[in-house]
C-alpha positions in Angstrom: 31.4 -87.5 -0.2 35.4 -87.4 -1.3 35.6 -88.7 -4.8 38.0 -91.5 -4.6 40.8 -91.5 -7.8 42.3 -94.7 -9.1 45.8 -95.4 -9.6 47.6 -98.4 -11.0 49.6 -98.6 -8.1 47.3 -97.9 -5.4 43.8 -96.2 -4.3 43.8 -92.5 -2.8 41.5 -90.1 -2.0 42.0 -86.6 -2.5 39.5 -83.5 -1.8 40.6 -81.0 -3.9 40.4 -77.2 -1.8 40.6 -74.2 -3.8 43.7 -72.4 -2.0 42.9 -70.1 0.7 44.5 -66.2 1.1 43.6 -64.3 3.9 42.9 -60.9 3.0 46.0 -59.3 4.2 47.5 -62.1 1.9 45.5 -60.5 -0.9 45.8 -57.1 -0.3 50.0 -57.2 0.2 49.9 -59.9 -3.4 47.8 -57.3 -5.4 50.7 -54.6 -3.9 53.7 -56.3 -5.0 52.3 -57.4 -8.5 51.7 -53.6 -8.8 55.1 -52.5 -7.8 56.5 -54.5 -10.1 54.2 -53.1 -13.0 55.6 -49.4 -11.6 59.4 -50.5 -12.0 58.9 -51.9 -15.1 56.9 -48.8 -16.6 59.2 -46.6 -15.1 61.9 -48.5 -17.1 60.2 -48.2 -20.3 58.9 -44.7 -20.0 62.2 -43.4 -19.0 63.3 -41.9 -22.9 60.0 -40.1 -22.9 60.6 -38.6 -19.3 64.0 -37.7 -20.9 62.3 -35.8 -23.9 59.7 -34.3 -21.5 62.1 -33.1 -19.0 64.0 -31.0 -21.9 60.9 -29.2 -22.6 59.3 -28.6 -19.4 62.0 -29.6 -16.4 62.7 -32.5 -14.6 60.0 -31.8 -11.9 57.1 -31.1 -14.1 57.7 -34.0 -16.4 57.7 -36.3 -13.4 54.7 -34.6 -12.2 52.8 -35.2 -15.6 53.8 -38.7 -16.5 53.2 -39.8 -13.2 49.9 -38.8 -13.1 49.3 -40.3 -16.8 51.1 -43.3 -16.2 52.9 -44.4 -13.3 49.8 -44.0 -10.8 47.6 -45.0 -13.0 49.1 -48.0 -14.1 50.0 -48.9 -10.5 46.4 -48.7 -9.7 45.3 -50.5 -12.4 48.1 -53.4 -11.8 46.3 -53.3 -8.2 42.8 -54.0 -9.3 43.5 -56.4 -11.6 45.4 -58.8 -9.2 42.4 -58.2 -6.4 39.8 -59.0 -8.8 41.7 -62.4 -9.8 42.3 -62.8 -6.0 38.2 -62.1 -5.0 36.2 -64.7 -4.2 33.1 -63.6 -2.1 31.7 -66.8 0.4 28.6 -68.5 -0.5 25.4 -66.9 1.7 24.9 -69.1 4.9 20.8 -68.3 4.4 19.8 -67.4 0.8 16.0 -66.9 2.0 15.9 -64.7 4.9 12.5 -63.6 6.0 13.3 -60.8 8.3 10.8 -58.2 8.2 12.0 -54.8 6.4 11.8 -51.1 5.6 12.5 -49.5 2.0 13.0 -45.6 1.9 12.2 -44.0 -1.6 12.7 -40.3 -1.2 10.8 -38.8 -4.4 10.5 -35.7 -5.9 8.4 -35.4 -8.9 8.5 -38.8 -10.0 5.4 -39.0 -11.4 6.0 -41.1 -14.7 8.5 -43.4 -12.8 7.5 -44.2 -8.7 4.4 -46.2 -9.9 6.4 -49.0 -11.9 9.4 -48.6 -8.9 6.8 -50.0 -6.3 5.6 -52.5 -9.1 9.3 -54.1 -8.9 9.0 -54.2 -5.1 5.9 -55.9 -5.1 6.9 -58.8 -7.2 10.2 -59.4 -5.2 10.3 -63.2 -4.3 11.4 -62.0 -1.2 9.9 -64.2 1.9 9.9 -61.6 4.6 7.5 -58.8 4.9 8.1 -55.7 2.9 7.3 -52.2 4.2 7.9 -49.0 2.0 7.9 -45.4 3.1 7.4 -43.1 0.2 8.7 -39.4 1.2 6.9 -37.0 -1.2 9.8 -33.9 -1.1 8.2 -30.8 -2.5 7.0 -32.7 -5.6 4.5 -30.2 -7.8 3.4 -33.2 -9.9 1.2 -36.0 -9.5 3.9 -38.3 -7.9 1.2 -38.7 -4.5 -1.4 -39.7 -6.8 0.6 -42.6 -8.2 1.6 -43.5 -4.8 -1.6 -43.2 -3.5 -3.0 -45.5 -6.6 -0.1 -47.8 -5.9 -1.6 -48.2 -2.4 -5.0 -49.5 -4.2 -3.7 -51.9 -6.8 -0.5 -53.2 -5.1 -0.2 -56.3 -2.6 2.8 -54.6 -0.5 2.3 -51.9 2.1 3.0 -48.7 1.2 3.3 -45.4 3.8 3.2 -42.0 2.0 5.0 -39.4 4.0 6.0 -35.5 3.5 8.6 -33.3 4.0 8.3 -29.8 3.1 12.0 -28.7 3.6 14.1 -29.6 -0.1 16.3 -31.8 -0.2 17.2 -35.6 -0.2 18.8 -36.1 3.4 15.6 -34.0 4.7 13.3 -36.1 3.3 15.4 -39.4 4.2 15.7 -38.0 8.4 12.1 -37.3 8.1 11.3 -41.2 7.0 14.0 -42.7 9.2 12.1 -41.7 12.2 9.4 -43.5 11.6 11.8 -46.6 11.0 11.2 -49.5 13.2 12.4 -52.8 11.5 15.7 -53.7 12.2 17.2 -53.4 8.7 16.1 -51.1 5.7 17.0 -50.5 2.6 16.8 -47.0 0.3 16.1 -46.4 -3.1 15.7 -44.3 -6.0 12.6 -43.0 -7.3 13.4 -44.2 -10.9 15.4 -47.6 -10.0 13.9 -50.8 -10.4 15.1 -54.0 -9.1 15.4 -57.3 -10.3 13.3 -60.0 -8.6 15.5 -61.3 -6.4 17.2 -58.7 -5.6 15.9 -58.0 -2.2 16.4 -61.3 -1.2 20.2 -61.5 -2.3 20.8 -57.8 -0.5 19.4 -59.0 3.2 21.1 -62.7 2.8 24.8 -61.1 2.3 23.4 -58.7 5.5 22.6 -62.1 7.6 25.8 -64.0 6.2 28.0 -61.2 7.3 29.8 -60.6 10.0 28.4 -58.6 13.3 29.9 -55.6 12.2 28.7 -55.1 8.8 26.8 -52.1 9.3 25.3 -51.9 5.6 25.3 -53.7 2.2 25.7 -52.0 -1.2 23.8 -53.5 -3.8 24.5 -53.7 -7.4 23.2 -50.6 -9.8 23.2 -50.8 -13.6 22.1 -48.9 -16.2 18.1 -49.7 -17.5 18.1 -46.7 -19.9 20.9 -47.3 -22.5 19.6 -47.8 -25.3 18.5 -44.0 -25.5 21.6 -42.6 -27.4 25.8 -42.9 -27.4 25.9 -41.1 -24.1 23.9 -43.9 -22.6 25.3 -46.6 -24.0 28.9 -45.7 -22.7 27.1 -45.4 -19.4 25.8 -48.9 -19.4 29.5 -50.2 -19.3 30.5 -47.8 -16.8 28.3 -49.1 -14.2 28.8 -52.4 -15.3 32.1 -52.7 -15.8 34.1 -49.6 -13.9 31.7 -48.8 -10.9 31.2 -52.8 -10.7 35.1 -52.9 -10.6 35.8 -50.5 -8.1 32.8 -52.1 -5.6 34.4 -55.0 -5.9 37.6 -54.3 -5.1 36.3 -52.0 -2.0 34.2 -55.0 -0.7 37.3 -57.5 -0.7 38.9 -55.1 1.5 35.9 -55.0 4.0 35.3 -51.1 3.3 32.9 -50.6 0.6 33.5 -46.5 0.1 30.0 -46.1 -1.0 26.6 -47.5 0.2 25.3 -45.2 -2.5 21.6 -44.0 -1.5 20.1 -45.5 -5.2 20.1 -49.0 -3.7 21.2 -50.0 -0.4 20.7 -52.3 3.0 21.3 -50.7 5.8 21.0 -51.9 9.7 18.5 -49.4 11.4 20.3 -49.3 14.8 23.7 -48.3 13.2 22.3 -45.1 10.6 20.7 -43.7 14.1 23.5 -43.7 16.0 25.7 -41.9 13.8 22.1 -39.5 13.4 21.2 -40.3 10.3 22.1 -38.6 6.7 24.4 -35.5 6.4 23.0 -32.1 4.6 26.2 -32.5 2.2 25.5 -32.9 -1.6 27.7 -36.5 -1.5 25.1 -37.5 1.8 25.5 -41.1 0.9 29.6 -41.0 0.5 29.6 -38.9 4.2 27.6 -41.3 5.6 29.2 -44.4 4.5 32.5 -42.8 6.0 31.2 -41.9 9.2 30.1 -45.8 9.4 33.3 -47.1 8.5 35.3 -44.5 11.0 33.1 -46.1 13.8 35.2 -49.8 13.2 31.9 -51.0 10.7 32.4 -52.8 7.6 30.3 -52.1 4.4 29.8 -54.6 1.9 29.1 -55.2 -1.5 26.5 -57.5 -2.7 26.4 -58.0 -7.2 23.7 -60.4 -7.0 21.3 -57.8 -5.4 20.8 -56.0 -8.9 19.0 -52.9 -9.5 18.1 -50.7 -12.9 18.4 -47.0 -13.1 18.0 -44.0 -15.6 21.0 -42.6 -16.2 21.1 -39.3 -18.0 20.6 -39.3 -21.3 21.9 -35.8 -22.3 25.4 -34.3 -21.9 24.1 -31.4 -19.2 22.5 -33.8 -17.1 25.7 -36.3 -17.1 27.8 -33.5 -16.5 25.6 -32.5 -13.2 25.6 -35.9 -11.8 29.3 -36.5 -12.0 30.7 -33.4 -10.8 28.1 -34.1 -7.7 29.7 -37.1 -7.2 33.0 -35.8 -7.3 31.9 -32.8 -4.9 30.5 -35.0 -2.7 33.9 -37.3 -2.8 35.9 -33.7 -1.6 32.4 -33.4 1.1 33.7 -37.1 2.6 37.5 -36.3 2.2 36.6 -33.1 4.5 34.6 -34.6 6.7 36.3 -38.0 7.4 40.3 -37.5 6.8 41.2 -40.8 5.5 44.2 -41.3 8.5 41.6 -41.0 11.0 39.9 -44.3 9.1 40.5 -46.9 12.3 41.1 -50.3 9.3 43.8 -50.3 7.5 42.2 -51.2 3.9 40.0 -48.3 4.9 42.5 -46.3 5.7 44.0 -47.0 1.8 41.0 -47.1 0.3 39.7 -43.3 1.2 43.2 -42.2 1.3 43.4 -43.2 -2.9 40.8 -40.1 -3.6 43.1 -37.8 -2.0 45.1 -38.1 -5.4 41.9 -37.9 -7.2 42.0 -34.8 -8.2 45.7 -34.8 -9.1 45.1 -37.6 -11.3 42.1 -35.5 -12.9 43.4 -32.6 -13.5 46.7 -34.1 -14.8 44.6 -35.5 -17.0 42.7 -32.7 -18.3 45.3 -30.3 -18.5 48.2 -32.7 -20.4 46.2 -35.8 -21.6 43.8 -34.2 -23.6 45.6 -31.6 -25.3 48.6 -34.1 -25.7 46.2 -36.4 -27.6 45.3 -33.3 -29.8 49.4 -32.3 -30.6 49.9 -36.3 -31.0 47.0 -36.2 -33.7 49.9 -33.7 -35.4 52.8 -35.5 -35.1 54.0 -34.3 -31.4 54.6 -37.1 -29.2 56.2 -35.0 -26.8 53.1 -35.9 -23.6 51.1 -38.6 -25.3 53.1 -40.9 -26.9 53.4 -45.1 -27.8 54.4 -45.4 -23.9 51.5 -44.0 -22.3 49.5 -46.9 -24.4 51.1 -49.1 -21.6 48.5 -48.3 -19.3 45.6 -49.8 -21.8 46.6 -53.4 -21.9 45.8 -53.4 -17.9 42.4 -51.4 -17.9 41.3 -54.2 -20.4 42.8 -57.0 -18.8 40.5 -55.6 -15.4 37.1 -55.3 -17.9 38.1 -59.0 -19.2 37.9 -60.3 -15.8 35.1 -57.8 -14.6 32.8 -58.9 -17.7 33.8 -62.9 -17.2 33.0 -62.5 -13.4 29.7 -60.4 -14.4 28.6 -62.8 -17.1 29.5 -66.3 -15.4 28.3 -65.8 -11.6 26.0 -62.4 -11.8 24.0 -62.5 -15.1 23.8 -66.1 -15.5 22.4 -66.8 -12.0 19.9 -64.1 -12.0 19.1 -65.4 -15.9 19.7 -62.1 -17.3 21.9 -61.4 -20.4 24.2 -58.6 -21.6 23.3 -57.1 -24.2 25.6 -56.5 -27.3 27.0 -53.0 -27.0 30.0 -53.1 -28.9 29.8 -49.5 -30.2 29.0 -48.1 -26.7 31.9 -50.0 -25.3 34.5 -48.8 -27.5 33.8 -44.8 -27.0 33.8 -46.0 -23.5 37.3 -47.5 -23.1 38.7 -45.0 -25.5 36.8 -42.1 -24.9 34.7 -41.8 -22.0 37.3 -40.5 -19.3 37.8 -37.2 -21.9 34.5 -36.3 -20.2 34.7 -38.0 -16.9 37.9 -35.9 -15.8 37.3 -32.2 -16.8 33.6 -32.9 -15.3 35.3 -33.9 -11.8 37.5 -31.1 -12.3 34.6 -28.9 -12.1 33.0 -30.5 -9.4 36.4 -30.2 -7.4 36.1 -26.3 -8.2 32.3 -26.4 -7.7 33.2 -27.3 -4.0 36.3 -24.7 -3.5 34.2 -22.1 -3.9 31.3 -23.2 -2.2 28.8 -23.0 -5.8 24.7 -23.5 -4.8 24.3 -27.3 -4.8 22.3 -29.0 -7.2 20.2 -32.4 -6.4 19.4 -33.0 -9.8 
């Protein structure tokens, strides 16, 4: 029904409609805002590329403070203005009941696959659920606690093995076996909230034909371990969250990370299945996307995973991330991406590692020679970039709090300490560990799962 409004003079009605933007709309408005931010930080920052220039040339000191500030800040700009801009379409069906498949390669997982298929089994999910559990080489008891999972446990469960190492071996093995038209994966150690399944196959069904796969929403289930785990717990809920988002606005979702994701059956077999590449997710995505599919991003559908609690472990999984990105840049050039938001979305990681290593090589000992008085790299006008980056977790955390945690009746959790050594410290270790990934993939290093 329209609600009717009064006036003195006469009676209207009115329907108010929020204001539709196309995507293009979107994508080309998020562009221009960030231009502007670029002029006007170029403006501002122009004494300091004066004083920089003295010291090192004119080429250099472009060199460095755009990759400090000007890209940055441009991205940043970008991401803000698409956030504000995203609004993702009610579900058409939010209680689909079509039968499905869920992957969990596992390799000793003992103290941690047992509760994983607990999670499954209360899912509120009204189709049938299927799980394949791929035992990989494990020299614990992970088959026992699958195998006493089986007993206690409503839901089917299959227990399969594959003998060669390896993730992608032991996902090819399972997919095989597939015969459902959609399946999801997942960790070993991730557990998912109860409607989680639900949410992840109802974006599937609501989407268009050529949405290939759906990228569900990881957080971090671990962080109240130490520091190192509490600054993760904003990362994935706040940067990773971010950067999803943005990639599912534009219809090309860069990672249907293997941790917790829907897949269609039909589409993984066709492009013959999962990559031996250390990134197998990120290559696989990108071989999806090149073949004119979209991948989506779904933040209701939200899963809980152990994230490393010590430095050396933190520092393994990020440099295999950032390997893997170099794995997908290799394998899938980004101008051979057939969508244009594609195309710009894998074609931002070819700066990547310029961005990184600027960052580790002038940042960080800039901020130890500003600590001293020398303002000559890291200065009051490289702060410019901070006010953005908080102005995109502001909007993340309302968008997170308002429309994820509050429908799914979860709440955050007061980590104020954790999230200020993650805005103002947590990139010193995020770039020299990519940097090292980037170096671990020039020359070719043994590759490290876990």
């Amino acid at each position: 029904m329209i609600p009717k409004l009064k006036s003195t003079d006469s009676q209207v009605e009115t329907t108010h409609k929020p204001l539709y933007i196309p995507v293009v709309g979107k994508f080309w408005l998020s562009h221009c805002f960030a231009l502007l931010w670029l002029c006007v930080s170029i403006y501002i920052a122009h004494p300091w590329l004066k004083d920089l220039a003295f010291h090192v040339s004119y080429p250099l000191a472009l060199l460095i403070i755009g990759g400090l500030a000007y890209v940055p800040g441009y991205m940043n700009a970008f991401l803000v203005i698409s956030l504000i801009l995203d609004h993702q379409p009610p579900s058409k069906n939010e209680f689909p009941q079509d039968e499905i498949t869920i992957l969990i390669a596992a390799h000793n997982e003992e103290d941690k696959i047992f509760q994983t298929l607990q999670y499954i089994d209360r899912q509120d999910y009204l189709g049938k659920i299927k799980v394949t559990v791929i035992n990989n080489c494990s020299t614990d008891q992970t088959v026992h606690e699958v195998r006493k999972a089986k007993k206690k446990l409503s839901i089917e469960i299959m227990l399969v093995h594959e003998n060669k190492p390896g993730k992608f071996h032991a996902l090819n093995r399972a997919l095989k076996a597939v015969s459902t038209p959609y399946f999801i994966t997942l960790d070993a150690d991730t557990l998912l909230h109860p409607s989680s399944i639900r949410y992840l196959v109802s974006r599937m069904k609501s989407s268009p034909e050529e949405v290939c796969a759906v990228a569900g929403s990881v957080l971090a289930k671990n962080s109240r371990e130490n520091l190192l785990t509490k600054m993760q717990e904003w990362d994935y809920f706040l940067g990773i969250a971010s950067i999803k988002r943005l990639q599912g606005l534009y219809q090309g979702t860069l990672v249907a990370q293997g941790a917790y994701s829907l897949y269609k059956t039909e589409c993984i077999k066709e492009v013959g299945g999962w990559p031996d590449a250390i990134g197998e997710d990120i290559v696989l995505t990108w071989r999806l996307l090149e073949r004119k599919w979209k991948v989506y991003f779904e933040p209701c559908a939200v899963a809980f995973t152990e994230v490393p609690s010590s430095f050396k472990h933190l520092v393994r999984q990020r440099a295999r991330w950032a390997r893997g990105m170099i794995e997908g840049l290799h394998e899938v050039k980004p101008w051979r991406q057939p969508q244009m938001y594609v195309k710009y979305m894998t074609g931002v990681n070819l700066i990547m590692p310029y961005l990184d290593v600027t960052f580790t090589l002038c940042w960080i000992p800039g901020l130890i020679l500003a600590f001293f008085g020398n303002y000559l790299i890291v200065g009051p006008a490289t702060l410019f970039v901070l006010p953005l980056t908080l102005m995109s977790y502001s909007i993340l955390y309302f968008y997170q709090r308002n429309f994820v945690f509050k429908r799914l009746k979860l709440r955050i959790r007061k980590n104020i300490i954790g999230f200020i050594f993650y805005f103002l410290g947590y990139q010193l270790i995020m770039s020299p560990v990519s940097v090292y990934g980037y170096l671990q993939e020039i020359f070719k290093s043994k590759r490290k799962w876990k």
